[in-house]
C-alpha positions in Angstrom: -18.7 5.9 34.4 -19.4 2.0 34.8 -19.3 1.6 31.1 -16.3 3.2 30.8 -14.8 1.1 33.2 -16.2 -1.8 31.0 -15.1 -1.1 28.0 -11.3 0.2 29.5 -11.2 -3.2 31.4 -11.9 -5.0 28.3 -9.2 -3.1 26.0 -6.3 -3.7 28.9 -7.0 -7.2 29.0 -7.2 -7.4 25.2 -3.4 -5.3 25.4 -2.5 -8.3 27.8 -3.2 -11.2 25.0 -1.2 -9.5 21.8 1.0 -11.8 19.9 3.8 -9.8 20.2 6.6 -11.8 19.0 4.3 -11.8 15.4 3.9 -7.9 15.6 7.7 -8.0 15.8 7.8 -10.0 13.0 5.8 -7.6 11.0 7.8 -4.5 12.3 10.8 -5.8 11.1 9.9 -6.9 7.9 8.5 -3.0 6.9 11.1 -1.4 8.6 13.5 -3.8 6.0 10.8 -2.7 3.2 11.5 0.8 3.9 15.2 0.6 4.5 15.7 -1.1 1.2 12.4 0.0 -1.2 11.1 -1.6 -4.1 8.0 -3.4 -2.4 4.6 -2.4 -1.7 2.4 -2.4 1.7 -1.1 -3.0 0.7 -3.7 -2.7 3.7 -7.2 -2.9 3.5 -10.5 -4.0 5.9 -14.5 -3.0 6.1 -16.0 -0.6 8.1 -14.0 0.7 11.1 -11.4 -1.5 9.9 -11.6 0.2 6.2 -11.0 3.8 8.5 -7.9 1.8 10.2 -6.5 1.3 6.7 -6.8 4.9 5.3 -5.5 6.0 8.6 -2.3 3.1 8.6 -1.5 4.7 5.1 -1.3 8.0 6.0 0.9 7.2 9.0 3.4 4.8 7.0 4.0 7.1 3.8 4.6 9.9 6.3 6.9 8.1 9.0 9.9 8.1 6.9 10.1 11.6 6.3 13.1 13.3 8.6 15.0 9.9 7.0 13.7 10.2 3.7 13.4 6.2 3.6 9.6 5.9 2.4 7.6 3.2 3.1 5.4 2.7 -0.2 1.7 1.9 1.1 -1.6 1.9 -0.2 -5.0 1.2 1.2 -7.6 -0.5 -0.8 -10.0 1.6 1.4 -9.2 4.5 -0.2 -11.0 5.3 -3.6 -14.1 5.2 -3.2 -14.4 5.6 -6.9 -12.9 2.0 -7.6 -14.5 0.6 -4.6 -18.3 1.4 -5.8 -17.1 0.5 -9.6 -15.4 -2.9 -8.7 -18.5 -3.8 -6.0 -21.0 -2.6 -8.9 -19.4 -4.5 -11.3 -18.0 -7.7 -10.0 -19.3 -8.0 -6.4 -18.2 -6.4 -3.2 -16.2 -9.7 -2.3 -13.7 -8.7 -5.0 -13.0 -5.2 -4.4 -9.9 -5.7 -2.7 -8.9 -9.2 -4.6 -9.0 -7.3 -7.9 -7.1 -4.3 -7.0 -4.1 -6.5 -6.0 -4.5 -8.7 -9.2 -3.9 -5.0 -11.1 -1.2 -3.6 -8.4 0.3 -5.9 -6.4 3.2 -7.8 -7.2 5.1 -10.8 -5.9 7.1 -10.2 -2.1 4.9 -7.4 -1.5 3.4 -7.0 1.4 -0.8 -7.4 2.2 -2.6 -6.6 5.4 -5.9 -7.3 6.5 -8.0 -5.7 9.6 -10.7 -8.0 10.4 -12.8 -8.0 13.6 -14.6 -11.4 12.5 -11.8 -12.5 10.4 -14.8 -13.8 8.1 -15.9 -11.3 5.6 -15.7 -12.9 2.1 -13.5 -9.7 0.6 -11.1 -10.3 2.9 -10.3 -13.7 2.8 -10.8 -13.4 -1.0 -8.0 -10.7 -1.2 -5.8 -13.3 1.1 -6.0 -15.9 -1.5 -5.2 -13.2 -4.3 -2.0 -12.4 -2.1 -1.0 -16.0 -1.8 -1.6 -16.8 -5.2 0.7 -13.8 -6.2 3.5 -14.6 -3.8 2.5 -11.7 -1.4 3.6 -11.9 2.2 0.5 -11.7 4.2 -0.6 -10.6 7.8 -4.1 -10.7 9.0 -4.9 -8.3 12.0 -8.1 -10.0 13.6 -10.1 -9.7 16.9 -12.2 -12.9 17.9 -11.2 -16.1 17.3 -9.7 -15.2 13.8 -12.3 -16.4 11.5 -11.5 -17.8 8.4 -8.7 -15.8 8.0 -6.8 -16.9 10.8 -6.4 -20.1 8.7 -5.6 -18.6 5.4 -3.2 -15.6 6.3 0.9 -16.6 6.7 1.1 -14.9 9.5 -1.7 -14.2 12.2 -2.2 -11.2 15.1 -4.8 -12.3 16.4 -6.0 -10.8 19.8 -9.5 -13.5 20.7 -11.3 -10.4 22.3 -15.0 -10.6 21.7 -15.7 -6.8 21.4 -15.4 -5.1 17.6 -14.6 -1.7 19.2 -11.9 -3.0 21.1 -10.9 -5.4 18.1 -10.8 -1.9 15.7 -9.2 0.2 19.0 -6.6 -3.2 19.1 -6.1 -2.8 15.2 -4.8 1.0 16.0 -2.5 0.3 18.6 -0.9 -2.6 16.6 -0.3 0.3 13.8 0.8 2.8 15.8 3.3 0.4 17.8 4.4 -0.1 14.5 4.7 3.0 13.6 7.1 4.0 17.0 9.4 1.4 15.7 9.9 2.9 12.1 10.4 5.7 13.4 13.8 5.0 15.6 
């Protein structure tokens, strides 16, 4: 059980270094999203990170339910039908970009979940949002990467570990997800 003890030591001491004054921030600004409608929650990532965002959508369109205040989110994870056209068509690093060019409007919301914090699709689809006039929020283990520069506003827990960064990404969510709930 020594690498379990690793690998639990590693994700309590990542739990000890989350900005949690900016997961606040983000917590508050969806809870007034889905108290007041009439903006979007975009999510997206690669990988594990791609999983986190189908799984952050399911949990945000179903929190408001008992309320029936809805919080309107959408991963760009989740057809893989546009994905494989868009990465066909016009390169991978503009699968997410390009969907939020078509969708996304300005004073939505876009978040990205990002181990590195460097893969070119991400940071493209943070320059999309900025140059919409989306609020943006980059999820990110590491040192933040690129993306720690672009993003408005950074969680950025500098764990070294991908499967604690994607395990990190999923706590962040489902904290958040505790607080639309009350």
């Amino acid at each position: 059980m020594k690498f379990a003890n690793r690998y639990y030591s590693k994700l309590s001491k990542a739990l000890k270094l989350l900005p949690l004054a900016n997961i606040e921030k983000l917590a508050k600004i969806l809870k007034f999203y889905r108290d007041n409608g009439g903006r979007k929650v975009f999510i997206c990532g690669n990988g594990g990170s791609a999983a986190n965002s189908n799984h952050a959508e399911t949990d945000f369109i179903y929190v408001g339910r008992k309320k029936k205040k809805f919080l309107n989110c959408e991963s760009l994870c989740g057809n893989s039908s546009v994905i494989t056209c868009l990465a066909n068509d016009i390169g991978y690093e503009n699968i997410f970009s390009y969907q939020l060019r078509v969708k996304a409007k300005k004073n939505d919301i876009l978040i990205v979940l990002s181990g590195s914090g460097n893969s070119k699709n991400i940071l493209n689809a943070l320059k999309e949002g900025k140059k919409i006039g989306m609020k943006t929020f980059a999820i990110l283990g590491y040192n933040g990467g690129a993306a720690k520069k672009i993003s408005q506003n950074v969680i950025n827990t500098p764990i070294n570990d991908m499967q604690v960064s994607e395990d990190i990404q999923m706590i962040i969510i489902h904290s958040l997800i505790k607080y639309l709930i009350k």
